[in-house]
C-alpha positions in Angstrom: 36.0 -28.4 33.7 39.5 -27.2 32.3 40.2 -23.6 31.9 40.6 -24.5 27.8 37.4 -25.9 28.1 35.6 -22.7 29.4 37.5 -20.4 27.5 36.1 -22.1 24.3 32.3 -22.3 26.0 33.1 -18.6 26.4 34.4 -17.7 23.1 32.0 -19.9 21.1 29.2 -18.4 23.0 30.4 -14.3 22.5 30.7 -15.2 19.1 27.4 -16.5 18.7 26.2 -13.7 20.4 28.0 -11.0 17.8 26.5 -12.9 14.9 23.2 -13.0 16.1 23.3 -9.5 16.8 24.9 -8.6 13.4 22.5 -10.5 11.7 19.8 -8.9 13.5 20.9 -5.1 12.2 21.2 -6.3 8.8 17.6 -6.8 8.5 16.3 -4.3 10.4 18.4 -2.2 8.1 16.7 -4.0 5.1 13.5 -3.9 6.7 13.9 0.3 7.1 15.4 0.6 3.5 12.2 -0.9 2.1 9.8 0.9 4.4 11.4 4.3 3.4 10.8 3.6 -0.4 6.9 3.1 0.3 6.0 6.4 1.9 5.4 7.9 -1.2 2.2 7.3 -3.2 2.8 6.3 -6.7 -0.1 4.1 -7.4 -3.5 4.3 -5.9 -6.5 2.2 -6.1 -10.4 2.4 -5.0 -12.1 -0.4 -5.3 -15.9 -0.1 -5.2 -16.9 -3.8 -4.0 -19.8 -6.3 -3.5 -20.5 -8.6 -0.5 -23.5 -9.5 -2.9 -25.9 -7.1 -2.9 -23.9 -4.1 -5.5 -21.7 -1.6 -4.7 -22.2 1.1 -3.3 -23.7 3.7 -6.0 -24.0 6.9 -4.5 -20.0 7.2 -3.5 -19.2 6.0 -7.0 -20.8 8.6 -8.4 -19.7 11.6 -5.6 -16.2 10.3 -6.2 -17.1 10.6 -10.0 -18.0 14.2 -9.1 -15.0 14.5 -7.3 -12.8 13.8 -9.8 -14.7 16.0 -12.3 -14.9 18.9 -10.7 -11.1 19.1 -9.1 -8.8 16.2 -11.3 -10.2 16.5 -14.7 -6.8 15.8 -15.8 -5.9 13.1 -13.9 -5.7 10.1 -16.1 -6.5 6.3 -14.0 -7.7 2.9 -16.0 -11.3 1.6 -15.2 -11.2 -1.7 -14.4 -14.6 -3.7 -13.8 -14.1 -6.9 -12.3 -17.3 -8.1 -10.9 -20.8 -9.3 -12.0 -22.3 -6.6 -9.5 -20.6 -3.7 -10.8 -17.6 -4.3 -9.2 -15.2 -2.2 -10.7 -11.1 -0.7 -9.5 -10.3 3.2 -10.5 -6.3 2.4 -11.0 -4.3 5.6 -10.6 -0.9 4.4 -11.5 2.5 6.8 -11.6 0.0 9.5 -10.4 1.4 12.2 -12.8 1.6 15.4 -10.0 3.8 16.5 -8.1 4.6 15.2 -4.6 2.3 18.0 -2.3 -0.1 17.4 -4.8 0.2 13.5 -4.8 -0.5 13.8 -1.2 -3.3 16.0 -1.2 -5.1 14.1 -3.8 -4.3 10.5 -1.9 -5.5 12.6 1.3 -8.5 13.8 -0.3 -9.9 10.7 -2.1 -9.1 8.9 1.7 -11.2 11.4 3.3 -14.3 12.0 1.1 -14.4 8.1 1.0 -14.2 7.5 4.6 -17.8 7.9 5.3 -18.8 5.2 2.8 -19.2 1.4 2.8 -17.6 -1.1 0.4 -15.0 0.6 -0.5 -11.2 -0.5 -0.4 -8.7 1.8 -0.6 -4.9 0.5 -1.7 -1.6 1.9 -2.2 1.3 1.1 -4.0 0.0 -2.2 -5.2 -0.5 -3.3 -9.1 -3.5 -3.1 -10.6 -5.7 -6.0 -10.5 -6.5 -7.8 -14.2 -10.1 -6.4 -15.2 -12.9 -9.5 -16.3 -12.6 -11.5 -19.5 
């Protein structure tokens, strides 16, 4: 093989190399920029769900409590989806500050934690209730 030859293998193949490696940063750099805007809480969701046999009652109604007795304030849209009771407490632009975003988000994770059929989402719209 001529020297011209390999020079151009060579060339060809650091510049493929450079792209691929530019290319590479650019969407890790895309895929950090979206990750950062994320971390904070604006919309929350608990579902109470059904695999068929009704949710579960007695965390919807300490959550009820909950929400009684420490975020009387806190407006959220009841959405009821199901035939079994089903039903979505959408918390959307949580109207608090950001500690107290994040100790409500915290809290409602924690009491729930010990229940059953219970989804908890963040940052995702609100489903469209039954018609």
């Amino acid at each position: 093989m001529s020297n011209s030859k390999q020079n151009f293998i060579l060339t060809a193949g650091i510049l493929l190399l450079s792209m691929t490696a530019l290319t590479s940063c650019a969407t890790t750099k895309e895929v950090n920029k979206q990750s950062s805007n994320t971390t904070m809480t604006k919309h929350l969701t608990v579902s109470f769900y059904s695999p068929g046999n009704g949710i579960n009652e007695k965390a919807k109604a300490v959550y009820d409590a909950f929400l009684k007795e420490k975020y009387s304030e806190l407006k959220f849209e009841t959405i009821y989806w199901g035939r079994e009771g089903e039903v979505d407490y959408c918390f959307q632009n949580i109207a608090m500050f950001e500690k107290e975003r994040v100790i409500f988000v915290k809290e409602t994770k924690k009491l729930l934690a010990k229940f059953d059929k219970i989804n908890i989402t963040e940052n995702e719209p609100c489903r469209a209730g039954r018609k």
